[in-house]
C-alpha positions, 0 to 999 in steps of 0.5 A, spaced: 490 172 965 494 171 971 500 167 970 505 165 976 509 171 974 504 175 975 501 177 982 494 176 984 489 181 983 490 186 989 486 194 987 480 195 983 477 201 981 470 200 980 467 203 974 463 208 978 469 210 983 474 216 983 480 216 987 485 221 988 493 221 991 498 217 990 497 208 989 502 204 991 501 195 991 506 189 990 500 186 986 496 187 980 492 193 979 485 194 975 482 201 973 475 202 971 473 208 974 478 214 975 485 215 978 488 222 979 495 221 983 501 217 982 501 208 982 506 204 982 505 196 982 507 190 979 502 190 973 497 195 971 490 194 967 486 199 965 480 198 963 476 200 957 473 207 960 479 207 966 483 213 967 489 215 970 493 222 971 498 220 973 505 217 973 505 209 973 513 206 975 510 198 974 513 191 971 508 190 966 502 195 964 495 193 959 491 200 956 485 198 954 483 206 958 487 212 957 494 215 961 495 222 961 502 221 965 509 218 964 510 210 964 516 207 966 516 200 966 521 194 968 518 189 961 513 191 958 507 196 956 501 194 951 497 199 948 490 195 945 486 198 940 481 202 945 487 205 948 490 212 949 497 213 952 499 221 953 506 222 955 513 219 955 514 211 956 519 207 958 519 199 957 523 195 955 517 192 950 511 196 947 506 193 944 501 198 940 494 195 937 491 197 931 487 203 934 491 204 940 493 212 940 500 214 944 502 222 943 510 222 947 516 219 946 519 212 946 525 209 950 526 202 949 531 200 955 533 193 956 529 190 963 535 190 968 536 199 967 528 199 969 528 194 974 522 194 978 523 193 985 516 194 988 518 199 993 521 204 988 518 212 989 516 215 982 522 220 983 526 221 976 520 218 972 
């Protein structure tokens, strides 16, 4: 899961947890339970009965959950097939599994115009 590009596992957000206000980690982020508020972070995972509603400004970003918001990422989005993604994405790639559902726009832009620098605010997203 984790390769040497791909910084450690840093959040998780249980199952059973809730969190509101805005996230902000230079890891990896996993969300099981719920998120109300913006993150922005290296990667993102969703898991299958996670939530976020919010903005997520990211390098990479894994929906197996579901997203109400706008995603900007600097490589790559991946919608599996339990995912659902209501809002704007901004990737230079986007993947969508057979199943996965995504109602908003596409724009695909090359890495460098969406770089991610880790401490960027989620501003104009």
């Amino acid at each position: 899961m984790f390769s040497t590009k791909q910084p450690k596992l840093e959040v998780i957000i249980g199952p059973e947890s809730a969190v509101r206000g805005d996230l902000t980690s230079k890891g990896t982020v996993r969300v099981d339970g719920a998120l109300e508020g913006n993150v922005t972070a290296d990667c993102v995972i969703i898991g299958e009965k996670g939530l976020i509603t919010g903005d997520a400004m990211v390098r990479q970003m894994i929906i197996g959950g579901r997203i109400v918001g706008q995603i900007r990422a600097a490589e790559a989005v991946e919608i599996q097939r339990t995912g659902e993604v209501n809002g704007d994405i901004s990737a230079a790639r986007l993947t969508i599994a057979d199943g996965g559902q995504f109602d908003g726009r596409s724009t695909m832009k090359r890495s460098k115009e969406l770089a991610y620098s880790g401490s960027e605010e989620l501003a104009g997203v």
